[in-house]
C-alpha positions as CSV (number, residue, x, y, z in Angstrom):
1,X,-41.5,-9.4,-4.8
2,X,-40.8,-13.2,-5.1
3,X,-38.4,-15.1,-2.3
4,X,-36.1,-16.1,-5.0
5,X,-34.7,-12.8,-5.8
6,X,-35.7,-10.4,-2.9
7,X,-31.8,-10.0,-1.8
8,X,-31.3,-8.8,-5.5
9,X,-34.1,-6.5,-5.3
10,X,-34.4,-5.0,-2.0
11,X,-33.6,-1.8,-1.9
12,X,-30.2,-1.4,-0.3
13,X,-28.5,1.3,2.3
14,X,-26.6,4.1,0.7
15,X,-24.4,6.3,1.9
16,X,-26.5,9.4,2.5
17,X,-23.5,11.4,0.5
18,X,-24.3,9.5,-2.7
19,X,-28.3,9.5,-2.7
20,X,-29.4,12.5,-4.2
21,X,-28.7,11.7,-7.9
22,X,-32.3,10.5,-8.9
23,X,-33.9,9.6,-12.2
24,X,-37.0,8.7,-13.4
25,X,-39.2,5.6,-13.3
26,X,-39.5,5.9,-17.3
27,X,-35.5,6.3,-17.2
28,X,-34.3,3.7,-15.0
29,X,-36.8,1.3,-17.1
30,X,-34.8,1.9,-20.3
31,X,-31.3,1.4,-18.2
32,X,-32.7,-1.7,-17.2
33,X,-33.3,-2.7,-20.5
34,X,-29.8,-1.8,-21.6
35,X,-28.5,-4.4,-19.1
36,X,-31.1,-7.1,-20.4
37,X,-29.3,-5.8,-24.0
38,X,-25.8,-5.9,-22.9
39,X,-25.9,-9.5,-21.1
40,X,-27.7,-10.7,-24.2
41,X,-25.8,-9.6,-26.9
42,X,-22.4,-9.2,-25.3
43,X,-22.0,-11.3,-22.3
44,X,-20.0,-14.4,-22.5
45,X,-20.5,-16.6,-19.7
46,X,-24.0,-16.2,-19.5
47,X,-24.9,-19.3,-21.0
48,X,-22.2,-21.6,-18.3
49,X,-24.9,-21.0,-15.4
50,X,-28.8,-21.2,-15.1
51,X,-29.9,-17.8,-13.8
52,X,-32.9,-16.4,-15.6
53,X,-31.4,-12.7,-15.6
54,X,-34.7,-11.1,-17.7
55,X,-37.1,-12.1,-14.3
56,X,-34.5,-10.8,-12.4
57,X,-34.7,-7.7,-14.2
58,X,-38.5,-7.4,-14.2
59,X,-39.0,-7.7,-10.5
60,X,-36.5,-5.2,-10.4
61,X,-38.5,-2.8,-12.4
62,X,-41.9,-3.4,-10.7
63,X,-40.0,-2.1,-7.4
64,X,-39.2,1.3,-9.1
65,X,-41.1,4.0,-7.4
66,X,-41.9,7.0,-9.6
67,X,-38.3,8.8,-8.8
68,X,-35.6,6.4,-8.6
69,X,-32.2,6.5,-6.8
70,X,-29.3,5.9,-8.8
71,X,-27.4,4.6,-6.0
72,X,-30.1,2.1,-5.5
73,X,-30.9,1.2,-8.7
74,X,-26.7,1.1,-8.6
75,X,-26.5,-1.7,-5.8
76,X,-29.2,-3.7,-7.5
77,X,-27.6,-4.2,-10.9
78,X,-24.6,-5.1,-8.8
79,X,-26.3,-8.1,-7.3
80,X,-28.1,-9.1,-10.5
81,X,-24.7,-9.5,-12.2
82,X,-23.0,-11.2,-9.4
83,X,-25.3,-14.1,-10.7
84,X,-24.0,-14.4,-14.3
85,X,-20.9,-16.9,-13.6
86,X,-18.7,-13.6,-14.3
87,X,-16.3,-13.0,-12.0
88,X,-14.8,-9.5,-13.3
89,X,-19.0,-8.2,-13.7
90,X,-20.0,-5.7,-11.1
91,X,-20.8,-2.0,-11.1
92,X,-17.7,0.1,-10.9
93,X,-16.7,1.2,-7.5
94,X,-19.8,0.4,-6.3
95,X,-18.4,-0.3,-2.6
96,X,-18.1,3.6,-2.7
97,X,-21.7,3.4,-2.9
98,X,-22.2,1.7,0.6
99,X,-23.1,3.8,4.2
100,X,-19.8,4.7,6.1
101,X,-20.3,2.9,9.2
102,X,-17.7,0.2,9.5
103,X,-16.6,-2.9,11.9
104,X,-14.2,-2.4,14.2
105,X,-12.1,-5.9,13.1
106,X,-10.8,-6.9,9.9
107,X,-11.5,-10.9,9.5
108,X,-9.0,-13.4,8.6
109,X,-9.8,-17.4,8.2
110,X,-7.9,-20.6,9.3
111,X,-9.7,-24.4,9.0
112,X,-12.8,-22.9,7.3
113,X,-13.4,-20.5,10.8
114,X,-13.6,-17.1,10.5
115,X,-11.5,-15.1,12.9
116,X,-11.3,-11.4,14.1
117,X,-8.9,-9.6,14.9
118,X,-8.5,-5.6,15.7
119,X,-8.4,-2.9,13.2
120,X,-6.3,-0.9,14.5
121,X,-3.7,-2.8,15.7
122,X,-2.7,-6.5,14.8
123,X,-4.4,-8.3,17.8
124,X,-6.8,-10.9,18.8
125,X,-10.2,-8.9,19.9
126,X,-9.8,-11.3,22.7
127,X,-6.8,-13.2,23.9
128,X,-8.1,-17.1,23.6
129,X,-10.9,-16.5,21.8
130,X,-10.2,-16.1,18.2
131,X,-13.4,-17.3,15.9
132,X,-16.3,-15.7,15.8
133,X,-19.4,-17.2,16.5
134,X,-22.2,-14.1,15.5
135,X,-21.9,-11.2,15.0
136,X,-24.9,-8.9,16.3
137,X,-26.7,-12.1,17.0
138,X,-26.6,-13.4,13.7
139,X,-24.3,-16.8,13.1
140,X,-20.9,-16.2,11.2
141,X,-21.5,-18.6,8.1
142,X,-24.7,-16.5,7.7
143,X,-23.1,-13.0,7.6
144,X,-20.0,-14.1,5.8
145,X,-22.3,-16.2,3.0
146,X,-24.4,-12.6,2.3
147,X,-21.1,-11.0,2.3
148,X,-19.5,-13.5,-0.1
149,X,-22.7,-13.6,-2.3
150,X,-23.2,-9.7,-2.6
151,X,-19.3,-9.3,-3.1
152,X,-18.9,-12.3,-5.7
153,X,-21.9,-14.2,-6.3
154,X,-22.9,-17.3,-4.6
155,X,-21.8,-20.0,-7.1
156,X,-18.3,-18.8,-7.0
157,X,-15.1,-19.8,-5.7
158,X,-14.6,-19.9,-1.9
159,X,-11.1,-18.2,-2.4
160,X,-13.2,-15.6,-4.5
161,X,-16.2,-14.8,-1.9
162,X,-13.4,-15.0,0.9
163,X,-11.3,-12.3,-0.7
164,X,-14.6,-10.2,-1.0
165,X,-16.9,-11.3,1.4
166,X,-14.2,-9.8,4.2
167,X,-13.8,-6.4,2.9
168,X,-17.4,-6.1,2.4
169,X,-17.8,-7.7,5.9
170,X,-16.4,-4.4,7.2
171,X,-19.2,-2.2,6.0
172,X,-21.3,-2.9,9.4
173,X,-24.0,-0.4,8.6
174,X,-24.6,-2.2,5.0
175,X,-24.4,-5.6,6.3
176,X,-27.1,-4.9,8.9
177,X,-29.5,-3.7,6.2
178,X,-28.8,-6.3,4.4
179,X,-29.4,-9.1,7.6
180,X,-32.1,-7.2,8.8
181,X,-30.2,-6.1,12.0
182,X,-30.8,-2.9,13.8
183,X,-28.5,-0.1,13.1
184,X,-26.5,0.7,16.3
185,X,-23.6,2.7,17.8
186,X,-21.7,-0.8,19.1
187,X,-21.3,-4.3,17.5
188,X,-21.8,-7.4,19.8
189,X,-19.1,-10.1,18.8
190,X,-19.3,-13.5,20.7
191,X,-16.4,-15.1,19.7
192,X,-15.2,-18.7,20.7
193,X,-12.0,-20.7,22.1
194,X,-10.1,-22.9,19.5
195,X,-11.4,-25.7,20.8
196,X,-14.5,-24.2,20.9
197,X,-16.3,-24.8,24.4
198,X,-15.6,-21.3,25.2
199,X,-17.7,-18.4,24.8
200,X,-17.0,-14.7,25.5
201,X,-18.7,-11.9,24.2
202,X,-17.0,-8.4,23.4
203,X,-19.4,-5.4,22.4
204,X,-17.3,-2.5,20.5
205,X,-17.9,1.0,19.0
206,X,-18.6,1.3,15.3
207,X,-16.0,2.7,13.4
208,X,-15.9,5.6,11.2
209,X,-12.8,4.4,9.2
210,X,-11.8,1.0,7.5
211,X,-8.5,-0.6,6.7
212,X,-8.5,-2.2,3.3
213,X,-4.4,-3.0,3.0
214,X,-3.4,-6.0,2.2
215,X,-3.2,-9.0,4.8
216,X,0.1,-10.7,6.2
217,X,2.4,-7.3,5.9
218,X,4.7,-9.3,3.1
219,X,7.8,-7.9,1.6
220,X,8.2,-6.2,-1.7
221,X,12.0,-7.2,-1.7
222,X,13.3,-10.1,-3.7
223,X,16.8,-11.9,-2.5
224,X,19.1,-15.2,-1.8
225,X,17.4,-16.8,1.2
226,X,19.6,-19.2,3.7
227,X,21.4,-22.1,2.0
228,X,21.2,-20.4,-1.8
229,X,17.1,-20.2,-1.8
230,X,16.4,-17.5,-4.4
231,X,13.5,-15.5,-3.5
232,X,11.2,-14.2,-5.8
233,X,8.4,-11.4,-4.7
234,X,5.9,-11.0,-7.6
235,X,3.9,-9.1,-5.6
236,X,1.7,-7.2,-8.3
237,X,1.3,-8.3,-11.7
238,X,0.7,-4.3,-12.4
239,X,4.1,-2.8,-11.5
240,X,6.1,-2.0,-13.8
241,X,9.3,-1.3,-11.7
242,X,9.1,-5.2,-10.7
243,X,8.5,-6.3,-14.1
244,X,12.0,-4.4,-15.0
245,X,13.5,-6.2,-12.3
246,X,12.8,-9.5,-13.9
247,X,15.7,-10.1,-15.9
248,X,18.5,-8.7,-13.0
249,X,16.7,-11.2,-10.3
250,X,16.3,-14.2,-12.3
251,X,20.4,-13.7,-13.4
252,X,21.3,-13.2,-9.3
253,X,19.4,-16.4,-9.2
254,X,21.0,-18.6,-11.8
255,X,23.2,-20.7,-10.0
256,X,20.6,-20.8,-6.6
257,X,19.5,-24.5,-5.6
258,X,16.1,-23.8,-5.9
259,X,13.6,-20.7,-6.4
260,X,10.7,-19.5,-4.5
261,X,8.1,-17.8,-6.7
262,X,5.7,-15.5,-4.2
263,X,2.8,-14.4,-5.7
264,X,0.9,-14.0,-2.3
265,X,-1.4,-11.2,-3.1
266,X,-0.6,-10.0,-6.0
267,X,-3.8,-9.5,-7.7
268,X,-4.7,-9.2,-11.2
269,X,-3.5,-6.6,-13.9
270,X,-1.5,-7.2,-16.8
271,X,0.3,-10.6,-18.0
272,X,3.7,-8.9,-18.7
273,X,5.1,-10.4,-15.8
274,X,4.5,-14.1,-16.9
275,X,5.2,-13.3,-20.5
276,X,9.0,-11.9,-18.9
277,X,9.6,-14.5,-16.5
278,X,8.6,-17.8,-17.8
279,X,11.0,-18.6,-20.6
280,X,13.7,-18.8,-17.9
281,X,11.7,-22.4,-16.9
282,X,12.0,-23.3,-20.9
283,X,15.0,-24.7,-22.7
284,X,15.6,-23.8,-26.8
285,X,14.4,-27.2,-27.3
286,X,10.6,-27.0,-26.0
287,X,7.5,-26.3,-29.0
288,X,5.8,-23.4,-27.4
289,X,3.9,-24.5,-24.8
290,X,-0.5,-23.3,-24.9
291,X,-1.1,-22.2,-21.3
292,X,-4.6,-20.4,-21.9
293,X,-6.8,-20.8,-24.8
294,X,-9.9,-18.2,-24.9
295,X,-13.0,-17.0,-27.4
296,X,-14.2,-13.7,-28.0
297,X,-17.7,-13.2,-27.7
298,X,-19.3,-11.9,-31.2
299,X,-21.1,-8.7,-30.5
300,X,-24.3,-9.1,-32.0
301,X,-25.2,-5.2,-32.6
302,X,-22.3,-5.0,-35.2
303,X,-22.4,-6.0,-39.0
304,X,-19.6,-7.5,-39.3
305,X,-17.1,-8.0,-36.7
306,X,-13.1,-8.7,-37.3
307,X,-11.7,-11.1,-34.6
308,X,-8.1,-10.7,-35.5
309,X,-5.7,-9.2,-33.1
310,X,-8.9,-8.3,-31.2
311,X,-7.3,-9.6,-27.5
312,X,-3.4,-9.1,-28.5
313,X,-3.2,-6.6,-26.3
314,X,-0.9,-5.1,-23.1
315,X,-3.6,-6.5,-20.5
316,X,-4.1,-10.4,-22.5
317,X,-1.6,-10.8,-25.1
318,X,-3.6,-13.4,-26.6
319,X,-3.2,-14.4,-30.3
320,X,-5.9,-15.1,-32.8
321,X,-5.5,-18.5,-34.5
322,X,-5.4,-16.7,-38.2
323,X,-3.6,-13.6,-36.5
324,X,-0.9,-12.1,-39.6
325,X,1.9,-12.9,-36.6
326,X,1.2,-16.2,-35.9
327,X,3.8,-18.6,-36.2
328,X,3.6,-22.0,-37.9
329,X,5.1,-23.7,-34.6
330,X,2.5,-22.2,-32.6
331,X,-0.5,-23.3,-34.9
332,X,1.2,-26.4,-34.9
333,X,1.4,-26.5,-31.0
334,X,-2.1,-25.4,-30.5
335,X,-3.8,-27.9,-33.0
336,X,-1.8,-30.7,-30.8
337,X,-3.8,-29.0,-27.7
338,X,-6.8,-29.1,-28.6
339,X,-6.9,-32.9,-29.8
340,X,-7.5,-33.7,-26.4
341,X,-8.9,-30.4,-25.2
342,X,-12.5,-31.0,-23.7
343,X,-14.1,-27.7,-23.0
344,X,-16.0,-27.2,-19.8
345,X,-18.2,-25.3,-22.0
346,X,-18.6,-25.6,-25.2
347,X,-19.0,-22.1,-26.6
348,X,-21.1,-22.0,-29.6
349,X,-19.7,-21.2,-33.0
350,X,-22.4,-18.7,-33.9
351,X,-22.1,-17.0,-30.6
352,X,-18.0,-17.4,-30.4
353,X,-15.0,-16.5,-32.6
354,X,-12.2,-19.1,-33.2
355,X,-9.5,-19.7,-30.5
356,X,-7.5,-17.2,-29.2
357,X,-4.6,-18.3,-27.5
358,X,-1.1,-18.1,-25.3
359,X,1.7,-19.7,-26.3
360,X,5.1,-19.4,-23.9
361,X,8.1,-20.0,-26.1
362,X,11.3,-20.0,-25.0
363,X,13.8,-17.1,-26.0
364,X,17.4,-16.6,-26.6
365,X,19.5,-15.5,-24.0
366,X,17.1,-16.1,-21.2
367,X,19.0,-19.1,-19.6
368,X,17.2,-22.3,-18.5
369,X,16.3,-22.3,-14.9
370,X,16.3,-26.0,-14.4
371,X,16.3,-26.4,-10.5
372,X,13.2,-27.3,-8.5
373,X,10.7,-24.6,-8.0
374,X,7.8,-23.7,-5.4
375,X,5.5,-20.9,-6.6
376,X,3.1,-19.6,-3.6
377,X,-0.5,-18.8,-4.2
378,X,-3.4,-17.1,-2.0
379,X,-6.9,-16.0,-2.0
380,X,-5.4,-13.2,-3.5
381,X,-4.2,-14.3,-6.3
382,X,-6.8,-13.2,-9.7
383,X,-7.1,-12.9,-13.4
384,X,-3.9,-12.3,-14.7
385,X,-2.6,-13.9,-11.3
386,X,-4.9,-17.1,-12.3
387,X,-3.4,-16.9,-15.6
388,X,0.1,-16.8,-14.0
389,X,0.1,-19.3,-12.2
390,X,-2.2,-21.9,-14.0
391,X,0.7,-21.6,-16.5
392,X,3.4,-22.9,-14.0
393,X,0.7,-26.0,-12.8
394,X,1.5,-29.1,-13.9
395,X,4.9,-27.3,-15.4
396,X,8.2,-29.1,-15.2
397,X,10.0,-29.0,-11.8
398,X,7.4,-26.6,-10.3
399,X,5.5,-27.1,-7.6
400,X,1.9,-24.9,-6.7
401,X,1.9,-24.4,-2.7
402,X,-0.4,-22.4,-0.8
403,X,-4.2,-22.0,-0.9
404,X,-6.6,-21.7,-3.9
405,X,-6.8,-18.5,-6.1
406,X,-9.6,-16.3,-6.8
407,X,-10.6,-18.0,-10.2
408,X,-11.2,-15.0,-12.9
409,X,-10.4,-14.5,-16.6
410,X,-13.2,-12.3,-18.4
411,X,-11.7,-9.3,-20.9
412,X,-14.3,-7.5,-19.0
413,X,-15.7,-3.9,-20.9
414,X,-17.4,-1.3,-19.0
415,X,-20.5,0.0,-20.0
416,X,-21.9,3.5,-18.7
417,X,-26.0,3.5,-18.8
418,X,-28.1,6.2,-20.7
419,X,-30.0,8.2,-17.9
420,X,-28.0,7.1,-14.6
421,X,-24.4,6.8,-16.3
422,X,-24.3,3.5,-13.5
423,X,-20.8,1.6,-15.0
424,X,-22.0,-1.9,-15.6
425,X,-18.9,-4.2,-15.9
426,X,-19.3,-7.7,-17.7
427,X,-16.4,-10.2,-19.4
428,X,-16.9,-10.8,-23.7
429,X,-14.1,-13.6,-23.2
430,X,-14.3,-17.0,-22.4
431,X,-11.4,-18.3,-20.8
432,X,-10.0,-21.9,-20.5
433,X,-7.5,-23.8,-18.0
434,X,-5.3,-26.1,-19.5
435,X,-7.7,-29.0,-18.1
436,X,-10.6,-27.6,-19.9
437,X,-11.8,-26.1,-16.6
438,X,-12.8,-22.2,-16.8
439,X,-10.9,-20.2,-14.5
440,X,-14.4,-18.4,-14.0
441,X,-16.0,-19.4,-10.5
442,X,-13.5,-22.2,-10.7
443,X,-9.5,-20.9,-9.4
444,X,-6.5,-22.7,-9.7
445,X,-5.6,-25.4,-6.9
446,X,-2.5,-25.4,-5.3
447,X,-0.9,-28.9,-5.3
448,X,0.5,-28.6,-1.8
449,X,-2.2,-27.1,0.6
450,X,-0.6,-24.9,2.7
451,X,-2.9,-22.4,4.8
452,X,-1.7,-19.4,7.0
453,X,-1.8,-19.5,10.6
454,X,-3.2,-17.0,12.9
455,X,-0.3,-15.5,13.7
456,X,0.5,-15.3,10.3
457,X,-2.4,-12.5,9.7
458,X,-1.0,-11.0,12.8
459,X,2.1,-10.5,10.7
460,X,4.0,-12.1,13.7
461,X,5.3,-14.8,11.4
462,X,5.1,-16.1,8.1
463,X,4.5,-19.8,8.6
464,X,3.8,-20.5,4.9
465,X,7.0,-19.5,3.9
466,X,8.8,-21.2,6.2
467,X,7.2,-24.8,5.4
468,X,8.1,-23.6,1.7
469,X,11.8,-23.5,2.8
470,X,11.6,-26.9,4.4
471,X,10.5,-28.3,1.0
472,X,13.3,-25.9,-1.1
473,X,15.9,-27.1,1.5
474,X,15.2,-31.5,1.1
């Protein structure tokens, strides 16, 4: 096995539950190849980064022994496809796959340090010595760079690998296989004073459970904040009760002095919300207004392949440029786009189909919201939360505050293998920012940087939204 990709090959921990499925050599050789088959033929962002996937794949197969464990062969075609610029590719579930021994802390960040604080309760693991310095003797930026690099691959955003990196950070007894660490019954934290002349180490039992909720503890609830501040929890771009809510909020916010959009956390899913809310920030008078332009990847194992109406779906609602419903004034708007529109990647025209698009229009008897607005972003903030908010950047009266998002747009298909049934996930889309940028390994930047304080993951306060108020209130 070659140094540059032993951490993709090397044979992972399991849990012991979900080791006995086996296959053959013979059989995990052909599922190997169906990966090669899939990335080639169907994979669209393959091309935006320079990773030589096939000798990947073949020092994978020369570590097969003669019976093979799916759960292995599982974790290593997760790693492989971490390095394909893809940030919706993975193996389904495969942290299911991963030995139940867990940390006892849940890790936060503030100034690029990575913090710790208790799992079971929302506490420092020691009082004046938040960061972490190692963990089992090995430095933090090592641990948390494996754990960002197995959970999102290492040339992607730092928003992304955070937002991964720290759950998978949890899974001690996977980590240390990983590291090389001995397994143990205790983890050995030394952790360091803010200022960071301090030292103190704290040893701690391994867990047998995790805690995977989401961080800060924010609301669900909408309302009218002090001084007329309307209040605006998208927390979920997947709920369908808030997305039925849309229309009653925005009304009790009419005559507000200024609105707070909170999409802190709210993940990815469906663009229903965006396609509900925006028009309230449009007046009859705007052109429709290209927030996301895309291509479809041609598959190459079909004859002949009909692009139309191919992404105008619940999860994209994307229109084809010769789509039967699309409107002169939205041709007529896109063609404008893409006069200046300089592709961070020029996807090829024998590879690609023709634009797909989104184009926000403005819609009778939605009222025009014309009063200054702050829309606030996280680490948690993906897909069709990158799409949401990339469509209010640069927007008129809005302002991005917060921290960078994730950085994913993929129309990602799942593919079950032959002999193993392993559920390899991999984006056929392309998708653009406004800028040209891909969202891909890229996110959206806030343009007020705004980062959480400690006590903010301690769900003692919510510092962020309070600085937002200061701005909403001048």
């Amino acid at each position: 096995m070659s140094n540059k990709y032993q951490d993709i090959v090397r044979k992972p921990a399991v849990n012991d539950t979900m080791n006995a499925s086996k296959i053959s050599k013979q059989e995990a050789l052909q599922d190997l190849d169906e990966v090669a088959k899939i990335i080639k033929q169907n994979h669209s962002y393959i091309h935006t980064v320079d990773f030589n996937y096939q000798e990947a794949l073949s020092e994978i197969k020369e570590s097969l022994d003669d019976s093979v464990s799916v759960s292995v062969l599982a974790l290593q075609i997760h790693k492989l496809v971490q390095h394909l610029g893809d940030s919706h590719a993975y193996v389904n579930n495969w942290m299911d796959l991963l030995p139940k021994q867990f940390a006892p802390a849940k890790y936060g960040i503030r100034n690029g340090r990575i913090f710790a604080y208790d799992l079971n309760v929302d506490s420092l693991l020691a009082n004046q010595f938040p960061y972490v310095k190692s963990i089992d003797n090995v430095p933090i930026k090592k641990y948390f760079e494996r754990a960002g690099a197995i959970s999102s691959g290492e040339g992607s955003s730092e928003s992304s690998k955070f937002f991964r990196g720290r759950q998978l950070m949890q899974y001690i007894g996977f980590m240390r296989s990983e590291l090389g660490i001995a397994q143990g019954s205790t983890v050995e934290y030394v952790l360091e004073s803010e200022d960071g002349l301090k030292e103190k180490k704290v040893v701690l039992p391994v867990s047998t459970k995790s805690d995977f909720t989401k961080p800060f503890g924010l609301t669900k609830v909408s309302s009218i904040l002090p001084n007329n501040i309307g209040y605006l929890r998208m927390y979920s771009q997947n709920d369908t009760v808030l997305l039925k809510s849309i229309d009653s909020l925005m009304i009790s916010f009419k005559d507000t002095q200024a609105l707070i959009i909170d999409a802190r956390q709210c993940g990815g899913g469906k663009r229903s919300n965006l396609q509900a809310l925006f028009p309230y920030f449009m007046n009859m008078e705007d052109s429709p207004y290209i927030a996301n332009v895309a291509k479809l990847r041609i598959p190459q194992d079909v004859s002949e392949f009909d692009p139309k109406g191919k992404l105008d779906v619940g999860d994209k609602k994307l229109k084809y440029i010769e789509d039967d419903d699309t409107t002169k004034d939205e041709l007529e708007a896109l063609h404008r786009f893409l006069t200046d529109f300089e592709p961070a990647y020029e996807a090829s025209n024998t590879d690609f189909t023709d634009w797909y698009f989104m184009a926000m229009t403005a819609k009778p008897g939605k009222f025009y919201y014309d009063k200054p607005v702050y829309l606030i972003m996280d680490f948690g903030v993906g897909s069709a939360g990158d799409i949401f908010v990339s469509t209010f950047k640069n927007w008129r009266n809005v302002t991005l505050v917060g921290s960078p998002s994730n950085g994913r747009s993929g129309n990602s298909i799942t593919t079950k293998l032959q002999h193993s049934g392993i559920p390899v996930r991999l984006s056929t889309m392309i998708s653009y920012q406004k800028d040209g940028g891909l969202f891909d390994w890229v996110g959206i930047q806030p343009d007020v940087n705004i980062e959480p304080e400690i006590s903010d993951w301690l769900e003692e306060t919510d510092t962020v939204l309070d600085q937002v108020l200061i701005m909403a209130n001048n």
